[in-house]
C-alpha positions, -999 to 999 in steps of 0.1 A, spaced: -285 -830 -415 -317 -813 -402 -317 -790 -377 -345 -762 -363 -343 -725 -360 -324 -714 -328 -331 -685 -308 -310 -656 -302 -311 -623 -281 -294 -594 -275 -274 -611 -251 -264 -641 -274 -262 -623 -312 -225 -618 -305 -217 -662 -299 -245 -671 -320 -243 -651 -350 -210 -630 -352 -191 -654 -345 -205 -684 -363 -179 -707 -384 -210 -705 -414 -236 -681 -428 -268 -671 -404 -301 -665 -414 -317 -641 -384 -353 -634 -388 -360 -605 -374 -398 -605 -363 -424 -600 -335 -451 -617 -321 -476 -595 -336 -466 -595 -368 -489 -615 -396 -463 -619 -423 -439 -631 -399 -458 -658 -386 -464 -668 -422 -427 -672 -428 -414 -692 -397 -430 -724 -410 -411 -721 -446 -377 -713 -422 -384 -742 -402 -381 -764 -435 -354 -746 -451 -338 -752 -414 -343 -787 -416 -330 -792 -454 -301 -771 -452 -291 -769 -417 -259 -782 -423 -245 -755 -442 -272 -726 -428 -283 -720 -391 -316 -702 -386 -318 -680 -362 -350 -661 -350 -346 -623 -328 -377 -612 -319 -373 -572 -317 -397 -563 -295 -377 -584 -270 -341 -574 -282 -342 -539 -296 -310 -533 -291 -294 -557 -323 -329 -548 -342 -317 -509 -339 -281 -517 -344 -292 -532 -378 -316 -509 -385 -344 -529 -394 -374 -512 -403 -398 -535 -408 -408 -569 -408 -401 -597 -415 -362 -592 -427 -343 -620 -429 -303 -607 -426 -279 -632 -436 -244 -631 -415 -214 -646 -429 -180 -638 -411 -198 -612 -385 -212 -592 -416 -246 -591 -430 -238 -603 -464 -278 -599 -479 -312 -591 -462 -344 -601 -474 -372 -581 -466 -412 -589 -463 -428 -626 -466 -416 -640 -497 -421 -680 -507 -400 -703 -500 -390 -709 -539 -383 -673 -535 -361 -675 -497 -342 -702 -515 -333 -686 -546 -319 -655 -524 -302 -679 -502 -284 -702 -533 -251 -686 -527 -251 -697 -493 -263 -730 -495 -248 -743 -524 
């Protein structure tokens, strides 16, 4: 059932994410970023509880600016979620994980 978060690229976003038979969660973050780091644990959970019906997926945008600018993310953390090549919700800033789930119900139910 459990699974971790997987890491994508600018190279990869297209297999990993577009084309994905069920919904993505891609955290978009950076090394340097505080809020981020605060978040990645609480993925990392939700990862392993619901990995079955959700992948996690981390881009880091200093590393792949290209998807980050195609997306137009502004800041970070967002959290897009991608369900049949389309972001379907985005969550921005470090939120709880009570909070992540409650955004991601639709997805996981």
């Amino acid at each position: 059932m459990g699974s971790s978060p997987i890491t994508v690229t600018d190279a990869t976003f297209q297999s990993e994410v577009l084309d994905s038979d069920k919904p993505v969660l891609v955290d978009f973050w950076a090394e340097w970023c505080g809020p981020c780091r605060m978040v990645a644990p609480v993925l990392a959970e939700i990862a392993k509880e619901h990995g079955d019906r959700l992948t996690i997926a981390k881009l880091n945008i200093d590393e792949n600016p290209k998807i980050a600018r195609q997306y137009r993310i502004l800041s970070i953390p967002t959290m897009s979620i991608f369900a049949d090549g389309q972001v379907k919700k985005s969550i921005v800033g470090a939120k709880p994980k009570s909070a992540i789930l409650s955004d991601l119900a639709e997805f996981i139910a």
